[in-house]
C-alpha positions in Angstrom: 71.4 -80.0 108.7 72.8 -80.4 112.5 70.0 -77.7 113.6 67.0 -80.1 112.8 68.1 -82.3 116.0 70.4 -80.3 118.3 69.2 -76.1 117.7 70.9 -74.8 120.4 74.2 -76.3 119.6 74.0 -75.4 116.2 73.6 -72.1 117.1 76.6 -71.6 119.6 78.9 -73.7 117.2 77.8 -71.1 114.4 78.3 -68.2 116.3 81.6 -69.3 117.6 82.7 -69.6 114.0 81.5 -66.5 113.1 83.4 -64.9 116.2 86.4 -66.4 115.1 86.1 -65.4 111.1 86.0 -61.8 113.0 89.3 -62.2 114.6 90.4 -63.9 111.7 89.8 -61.1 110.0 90.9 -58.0 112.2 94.1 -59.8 112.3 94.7 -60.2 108.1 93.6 -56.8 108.4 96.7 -55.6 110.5 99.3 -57.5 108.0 101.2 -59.5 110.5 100.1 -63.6 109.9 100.6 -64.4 114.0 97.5 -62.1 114.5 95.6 -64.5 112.2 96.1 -67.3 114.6 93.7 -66.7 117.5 91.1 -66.5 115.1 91.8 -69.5 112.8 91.8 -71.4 115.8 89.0 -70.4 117.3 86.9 -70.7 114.1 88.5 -74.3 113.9 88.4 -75.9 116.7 85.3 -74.3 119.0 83.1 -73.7 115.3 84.1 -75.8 112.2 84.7 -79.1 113.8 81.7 -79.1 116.4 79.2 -77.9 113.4 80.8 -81.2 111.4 80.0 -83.5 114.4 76.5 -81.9 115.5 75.8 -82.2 111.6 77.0 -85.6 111.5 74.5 -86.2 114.2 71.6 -85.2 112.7 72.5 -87.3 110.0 72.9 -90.8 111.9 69.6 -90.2 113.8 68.2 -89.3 110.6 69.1 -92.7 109.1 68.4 -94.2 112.2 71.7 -95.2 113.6 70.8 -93.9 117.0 
């Protein structure tokens, strides 16, 4: 939903989450939980959360809030 007003953002948001799932996932592979961490934060904060707001967004201009 956030890529019918802001493509680009949608984009770099997904692909940041997507880069962190990685990491998430090279470090479950190794065993050791503190390895997780990078990547669950990364996938969080720079991919999850921005993707909510560009999503939430889309959805106020689509309702015509702004």
């Amino acid at each position: 939903m956030g890529d019918s007003r802001h493509p680009i953002f949608a984009a770099a948001f997904g692909g940041a989450y997507l880069l962190g799932r990685i990491i998430y996932t090279i470090g479950y592979w190794t065993g050791k939980a503190n390895y997780r961490l990078p990547g669950s934060f990364i996938g969080t904060f720079f991919g999850l959360l921005p993707l909510v707001g560009v999503a939430l967004s889309s959805a106020a201009g689509m309702i015509g809030w702004w």
